[in-house]
C-alpha positions as CSV (number, residue, x, y, z in Angstrom):
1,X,71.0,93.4,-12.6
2,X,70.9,89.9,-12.9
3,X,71.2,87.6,-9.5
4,X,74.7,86.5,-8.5
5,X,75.4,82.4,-9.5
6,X,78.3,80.6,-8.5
7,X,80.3,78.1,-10.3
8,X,79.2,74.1,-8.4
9,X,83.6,74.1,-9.3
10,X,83.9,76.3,-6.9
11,X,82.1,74.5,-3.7
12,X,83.2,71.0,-5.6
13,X,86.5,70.7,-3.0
14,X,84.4,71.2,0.4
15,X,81.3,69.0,-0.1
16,X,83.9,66.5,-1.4
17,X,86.5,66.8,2.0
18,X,83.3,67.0,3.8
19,X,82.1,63.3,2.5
20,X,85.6,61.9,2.6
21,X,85.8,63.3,6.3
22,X,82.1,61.5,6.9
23,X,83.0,58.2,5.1
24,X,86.5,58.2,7.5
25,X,84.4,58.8,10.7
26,X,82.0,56.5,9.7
27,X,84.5,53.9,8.4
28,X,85.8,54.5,12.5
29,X,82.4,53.9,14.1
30,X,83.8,52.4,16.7
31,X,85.4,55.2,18.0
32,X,83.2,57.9,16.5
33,X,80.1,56.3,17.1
34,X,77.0,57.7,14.5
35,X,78.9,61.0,13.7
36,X,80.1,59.8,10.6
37,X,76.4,59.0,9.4
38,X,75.0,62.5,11.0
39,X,78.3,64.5,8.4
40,X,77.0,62.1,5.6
41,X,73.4,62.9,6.2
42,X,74.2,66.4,6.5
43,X,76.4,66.1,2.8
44,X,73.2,64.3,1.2
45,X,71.2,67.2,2.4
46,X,74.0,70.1,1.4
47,X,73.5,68.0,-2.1
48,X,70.5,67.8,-2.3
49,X,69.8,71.6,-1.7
50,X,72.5,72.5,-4.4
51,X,71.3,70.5,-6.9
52,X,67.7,72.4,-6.2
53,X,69.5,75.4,-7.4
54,X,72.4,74.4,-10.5
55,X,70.5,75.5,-13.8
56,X,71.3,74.0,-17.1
57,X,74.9,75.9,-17.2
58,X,76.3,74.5,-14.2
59,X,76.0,77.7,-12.5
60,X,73.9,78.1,-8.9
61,X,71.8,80.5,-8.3
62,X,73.5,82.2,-5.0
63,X,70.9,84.1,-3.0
64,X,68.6,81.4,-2.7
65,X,70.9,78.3,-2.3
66,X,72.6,80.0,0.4
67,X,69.1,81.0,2.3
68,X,68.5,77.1,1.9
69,X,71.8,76.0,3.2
70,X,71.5,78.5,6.3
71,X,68.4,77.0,7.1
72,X,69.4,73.3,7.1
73,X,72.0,74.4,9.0
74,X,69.5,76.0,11.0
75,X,67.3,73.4,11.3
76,X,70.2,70.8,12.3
77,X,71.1,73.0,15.3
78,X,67.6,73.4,16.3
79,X,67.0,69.7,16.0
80,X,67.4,66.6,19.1
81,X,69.1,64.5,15.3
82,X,72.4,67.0,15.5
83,X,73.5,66.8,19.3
84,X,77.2,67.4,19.1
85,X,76.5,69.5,16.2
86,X,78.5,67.3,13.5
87,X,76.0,67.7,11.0
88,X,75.3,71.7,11.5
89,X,79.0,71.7,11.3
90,X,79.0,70.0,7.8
91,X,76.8,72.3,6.2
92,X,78.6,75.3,7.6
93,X,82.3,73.7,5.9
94,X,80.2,73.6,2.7
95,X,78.6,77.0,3.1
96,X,81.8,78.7,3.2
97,X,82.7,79.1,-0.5
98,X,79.0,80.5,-0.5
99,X,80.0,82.9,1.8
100,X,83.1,83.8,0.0
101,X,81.4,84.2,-3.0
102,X,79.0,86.8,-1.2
103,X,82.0,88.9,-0.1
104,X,83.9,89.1,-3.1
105,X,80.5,90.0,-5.6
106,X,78.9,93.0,-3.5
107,X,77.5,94.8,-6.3
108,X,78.5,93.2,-8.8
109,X,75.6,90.9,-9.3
110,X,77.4,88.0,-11.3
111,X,79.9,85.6,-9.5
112,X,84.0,86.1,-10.7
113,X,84.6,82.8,-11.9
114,X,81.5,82.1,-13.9
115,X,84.4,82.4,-16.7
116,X,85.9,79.2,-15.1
117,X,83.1,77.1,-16.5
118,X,84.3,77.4,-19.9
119,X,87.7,75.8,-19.2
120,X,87.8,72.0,-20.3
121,X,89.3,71.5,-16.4
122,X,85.8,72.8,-14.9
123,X,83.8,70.8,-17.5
124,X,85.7,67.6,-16.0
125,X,84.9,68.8,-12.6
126,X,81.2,69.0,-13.5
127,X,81.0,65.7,-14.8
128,X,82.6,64.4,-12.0
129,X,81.0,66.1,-9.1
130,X,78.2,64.3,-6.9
131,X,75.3,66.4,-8.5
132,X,76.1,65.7,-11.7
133,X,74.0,62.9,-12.6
């Protein structure tokens, strides 16, 4: 059985609501004061982490991106950086299609929409997503 992958088109839409949300708060620092920087720290890591994990298809390996996700998230709650809990918040947002993807492939071993990728719409996406280059 070969390890379940998700498509990055498929987690594309929440990292990017998740930076537009961070460059809005910070944008307002004035009223939110360093939240906006703690979401956009927390998207730079939630990047970061994914691009760890994309192999030369586009596709993520799921099992272990997810641990590392859970554990920034982790470590963001544990930590004195994350007080309000912005940033743990952030990475949860992103982890969700994750999670979705975990539900919907029990058994199965191989994510539903790895199919997508060969659409000319995903390849756009690709090249247009934040881990692309």
């Amino acid at each position: 059985m070969t390890p379940a992958t998700l498509s990055i088109c498929d987690i594309d839409k929440a990292v990017r609501r998740e930076a537009d949300e961070a460059a809005k708060k910070t944008a307002e620092a004035w009223y939110w004061g360093a939240v906006g920087s703690q979401q956009a720290h927390a998207v730079h890591c939630a990047i970061g982490i994914i691009r760890q994990h994309v192999d030369e298809n586009g596709m993520i390996a799921l099992e272990p991106c997810l641990a590392a996700l859970r554990q920034q998230r982790q470590a963001f709650m544990d930590g004195s950086y994350d007080t309000d809990g912005y940033a743990a918040a952030t990475i949860w947002a992103i982890l969700q299609p994750f999670e979705a993807c975990v539900d919907g492939n029990r058994g199965s071993g191989k994510s539903r929409l790895a199919l997508f990728l060969r659409r000319r719409r995903a390849r756009r996406l690709l090249a247009s997503a934040p881990w692309s280059g």
